[in-house]
C-alpha positions in Angstrom: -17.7 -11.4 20.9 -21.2 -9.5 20.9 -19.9 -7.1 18.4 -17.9 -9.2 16.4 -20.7 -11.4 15.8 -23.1 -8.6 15.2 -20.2 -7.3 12.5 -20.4 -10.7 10.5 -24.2 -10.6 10.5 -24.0 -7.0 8.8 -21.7 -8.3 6.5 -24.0 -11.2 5.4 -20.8 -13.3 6.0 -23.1 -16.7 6.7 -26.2 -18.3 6.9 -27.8 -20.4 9.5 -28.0 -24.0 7.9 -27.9 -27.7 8.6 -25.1 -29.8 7.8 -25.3 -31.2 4.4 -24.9 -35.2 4.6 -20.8 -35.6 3.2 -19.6 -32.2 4.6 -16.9 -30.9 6.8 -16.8 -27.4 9.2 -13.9 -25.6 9.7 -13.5 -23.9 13.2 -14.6 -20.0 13.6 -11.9 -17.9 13.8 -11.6 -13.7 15.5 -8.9 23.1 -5.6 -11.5 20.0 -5.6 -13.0 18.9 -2.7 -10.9 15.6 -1.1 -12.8 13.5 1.3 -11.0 10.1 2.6 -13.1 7.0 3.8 -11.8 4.0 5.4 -13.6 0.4 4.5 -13.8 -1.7 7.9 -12.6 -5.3 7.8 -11.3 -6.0 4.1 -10.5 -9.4 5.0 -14.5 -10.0 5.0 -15.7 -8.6 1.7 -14.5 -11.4 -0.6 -17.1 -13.6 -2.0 -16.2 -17.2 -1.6 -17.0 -19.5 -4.5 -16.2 -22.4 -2.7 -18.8 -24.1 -0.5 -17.6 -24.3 3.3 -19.2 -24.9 6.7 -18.5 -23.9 9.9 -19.6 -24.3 14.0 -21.4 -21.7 15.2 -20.0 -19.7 18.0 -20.1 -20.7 21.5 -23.7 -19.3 22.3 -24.8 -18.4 19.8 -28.9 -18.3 19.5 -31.0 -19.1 16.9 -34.9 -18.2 16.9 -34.5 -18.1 20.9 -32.9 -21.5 21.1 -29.3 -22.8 21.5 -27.3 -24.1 18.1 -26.6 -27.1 19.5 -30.2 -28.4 20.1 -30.8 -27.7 16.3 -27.2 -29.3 15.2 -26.8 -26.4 13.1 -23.9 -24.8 11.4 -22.9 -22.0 9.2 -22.4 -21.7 5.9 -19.9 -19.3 4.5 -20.9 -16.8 2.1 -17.3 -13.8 3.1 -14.1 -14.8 3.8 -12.8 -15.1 7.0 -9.6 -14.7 8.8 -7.7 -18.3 8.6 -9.4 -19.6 5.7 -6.9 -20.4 2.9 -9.1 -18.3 0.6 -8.8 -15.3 2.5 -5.6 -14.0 1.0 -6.8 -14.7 -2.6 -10.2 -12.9 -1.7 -8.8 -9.7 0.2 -10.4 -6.6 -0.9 -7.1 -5.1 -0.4 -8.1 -0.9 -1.4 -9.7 -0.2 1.8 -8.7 3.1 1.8 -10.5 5.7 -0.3 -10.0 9.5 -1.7 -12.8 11.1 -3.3 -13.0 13.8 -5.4 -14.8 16.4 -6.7 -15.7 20.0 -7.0 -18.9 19.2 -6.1 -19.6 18.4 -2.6 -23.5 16.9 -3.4 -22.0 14.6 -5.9 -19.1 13.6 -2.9 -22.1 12.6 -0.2 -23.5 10.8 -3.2 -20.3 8.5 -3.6 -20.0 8.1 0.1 -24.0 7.3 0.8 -23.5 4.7 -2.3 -20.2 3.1 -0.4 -21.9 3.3 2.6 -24.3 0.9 1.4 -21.9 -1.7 -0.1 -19.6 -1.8 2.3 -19.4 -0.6 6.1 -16.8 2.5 6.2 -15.9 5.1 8.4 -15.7 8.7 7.3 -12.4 10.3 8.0 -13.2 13.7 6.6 -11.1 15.7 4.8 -7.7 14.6 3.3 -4.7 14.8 5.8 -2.8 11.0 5.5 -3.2 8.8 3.1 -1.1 5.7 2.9 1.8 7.3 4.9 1.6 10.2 2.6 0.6 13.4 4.6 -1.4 16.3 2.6 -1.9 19.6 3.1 -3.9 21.7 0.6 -5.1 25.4 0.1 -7.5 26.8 -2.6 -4.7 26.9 -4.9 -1.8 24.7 -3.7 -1.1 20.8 -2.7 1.4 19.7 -0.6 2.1 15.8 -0.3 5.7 14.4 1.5 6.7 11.5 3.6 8.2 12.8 6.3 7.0 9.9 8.8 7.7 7.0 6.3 11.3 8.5 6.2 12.2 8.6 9.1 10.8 4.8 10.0 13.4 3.8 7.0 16.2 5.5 8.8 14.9 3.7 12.1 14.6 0.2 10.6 18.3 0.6 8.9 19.4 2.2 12.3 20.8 5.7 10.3 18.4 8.2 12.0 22.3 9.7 13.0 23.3 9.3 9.6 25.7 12.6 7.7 23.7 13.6 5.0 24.8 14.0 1.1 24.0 16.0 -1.5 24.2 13.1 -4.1 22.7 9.9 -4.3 24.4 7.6 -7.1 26.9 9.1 -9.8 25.6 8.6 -13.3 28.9 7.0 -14.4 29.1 4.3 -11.2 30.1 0.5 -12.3 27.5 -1.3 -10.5 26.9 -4.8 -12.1 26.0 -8.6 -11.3 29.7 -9.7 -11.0 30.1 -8.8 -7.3 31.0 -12.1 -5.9 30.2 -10.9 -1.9 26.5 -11.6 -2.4 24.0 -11.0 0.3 22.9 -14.0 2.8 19.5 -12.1 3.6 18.2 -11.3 0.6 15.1 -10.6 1.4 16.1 -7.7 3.8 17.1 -6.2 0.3 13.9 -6.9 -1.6 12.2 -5.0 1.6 14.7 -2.3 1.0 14.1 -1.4 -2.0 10.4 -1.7 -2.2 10.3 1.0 0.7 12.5 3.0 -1.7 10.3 2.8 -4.6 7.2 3.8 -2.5 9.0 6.8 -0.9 10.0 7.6 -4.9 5.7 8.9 -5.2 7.2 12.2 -3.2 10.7 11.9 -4.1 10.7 11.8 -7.9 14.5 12.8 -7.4 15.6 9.3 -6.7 13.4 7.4 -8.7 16.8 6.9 -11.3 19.1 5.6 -8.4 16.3 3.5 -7.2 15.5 2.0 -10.5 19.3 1.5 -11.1 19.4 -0.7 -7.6 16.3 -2.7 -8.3 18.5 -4.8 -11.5 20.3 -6.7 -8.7 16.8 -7.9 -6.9 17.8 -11.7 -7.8 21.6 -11.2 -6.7 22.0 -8.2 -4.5 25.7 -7.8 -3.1 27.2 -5.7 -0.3 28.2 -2.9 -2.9 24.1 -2.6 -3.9 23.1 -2.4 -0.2 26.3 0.5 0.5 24.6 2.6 -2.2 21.4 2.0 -1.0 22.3 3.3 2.2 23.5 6.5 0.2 20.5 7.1 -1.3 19.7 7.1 3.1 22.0 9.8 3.4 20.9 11.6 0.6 17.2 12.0 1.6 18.4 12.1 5.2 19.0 15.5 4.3 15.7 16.6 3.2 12.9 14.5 5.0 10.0 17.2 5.5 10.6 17.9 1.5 8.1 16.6 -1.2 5.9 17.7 -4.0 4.6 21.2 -3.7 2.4 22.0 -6.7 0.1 25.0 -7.5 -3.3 24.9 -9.3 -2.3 24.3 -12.9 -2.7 21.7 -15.5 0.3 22.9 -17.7 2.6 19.7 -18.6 6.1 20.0 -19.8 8.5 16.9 -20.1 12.3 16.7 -20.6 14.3 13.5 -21.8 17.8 12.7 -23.0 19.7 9.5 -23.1 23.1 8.6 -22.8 25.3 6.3 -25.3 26.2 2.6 -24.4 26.6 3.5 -20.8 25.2 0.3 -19.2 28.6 -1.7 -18.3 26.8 -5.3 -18.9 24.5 -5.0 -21.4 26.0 -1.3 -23.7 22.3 -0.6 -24.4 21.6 3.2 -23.5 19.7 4.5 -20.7 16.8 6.7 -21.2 15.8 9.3 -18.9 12.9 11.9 -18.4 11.2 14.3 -15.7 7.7 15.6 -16.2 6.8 18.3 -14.7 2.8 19.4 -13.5 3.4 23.4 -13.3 6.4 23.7 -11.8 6.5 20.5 -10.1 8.5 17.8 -10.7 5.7 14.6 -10.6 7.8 12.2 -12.6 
């Protein structure tokens, strides 16, 4: 409780008032340089507009004497867990990469955090949002080995057979599957893992994209190739995006004519590539 307490005072998260005549409390309630910070406690760095008072916690001293002598309360100036605000207010980027081939100009950035907010210094880059790095002076390497193999967990295919392909270009998918899902929402999750594990796996970013057109009526046929595209990465989890020190872009595209089985509109595709990487 100490700590907690002494957190929220840092924070400037209230003030010690009395209770305004009219007003209600609500309870309290528990090749460049890449450095990565953490920002403690994101919940409680929103600024509340609206005006809201709360008890004091159970001890809690003021100026040597207990709260509930004074009839004293606090007024909220952060969010806090529980408050109806608090998922409106949530400084959700608490996790931070900075750059720079500079290292003076990377202690500036973190002294000047450092002051706004209260962070932790996690040194050098090595995980980031499930995304493991590993760099040298002239290479990156970024994959999602750990993030893949909680998919396979989740949709219980860790013993899965790998394949080499993930969805044919000339497959029939549509929205006239009449054995709909009853879970949708399993689905939704599904493929919004998908399109996050697509940042290191540009490769299925088509078949993805081609799944995510049945989000508002997914049937058993959608989830059967999703769990393809499973089997397809299933084969190459520690892969991802190696690239070397260059800047040079090149880009590809081609379309195809009428192939969409619903609409007849074309479908445009295209890869970018960062040296010899394929990024997009």
């Amino acid at each position: 409780m100490k700590s907690e307490i002494e957190t929220f005072e840092a924070n400037h998260t209230w003030s010690i008032t009395t209770l305004p005549h009219g007003k209600e409390i609500v309870g309290s309630i528990h090749g460049w340089h890449l450095a990565q910070l953490d920002v403690h406690n994101a919940f409680l760095n929103g600024d509340l507009n609206e005006e809201i008072y709360m008890d004091l916690p159970p001890s809690y001293v003021v100026h040597g004497e207990s709260s509930q002598k004074k009839n004293l309360v606090c007024r909220l100036h952060k969010s806090l867990y529980g408050l109806k605000q608090a998922s409106t207010l949530l400084v959700y980027v608490d996790d931070i990469i900075v750059g720079s081939n500079n290292l003076v100009a990377i202690e500036t950035v973190k002294t000047f955090l450092h002051n706004q907010f209260k962070i932790k210094d996690l040194s050098s880059l090595k995980l980031f949002l499930g995304i493991k790095v590993a760099r040298t002076a002239a290479s990156i390497h970024i994959c999602q080995r750990k993030y893949t193999l909680e998919i396979l967990e989740d949709a219980s295919m860790l013993g899965c057979k790998p394949v080499n392909t993930p969805i044919e270009t000339n497959h029939n998918l549509s929205h006239s599957s009449t054995d709909v899902l009853t879970y949708v929402t399993s689905y939704w999750r599904l493929i919004g893992r998908l399109i996050y594990l697509t940042i290191s796996k540009p490769d299925i970013t088509y078949d993805v994209s081609v799944l995510s057109q049945f989000m508002d009526k997914p049937a058993q046929i959608h989830l059967h190739y999703a769990h393809i595209i499973f089997r397809y990465f299933k084969g190459s989890i520690g892969q991802g995006i190696f690239s070397l020190a260059s800047l040079h872009f090149k880009a590809y595209s081609d379309s195809d004519w009428a192939a969409c089985p619903e609409t007849r509109k074309s479908v445009i595709v295209f890869c970018i590539f960062l040296g010899d990487s394929l990024v997009s």
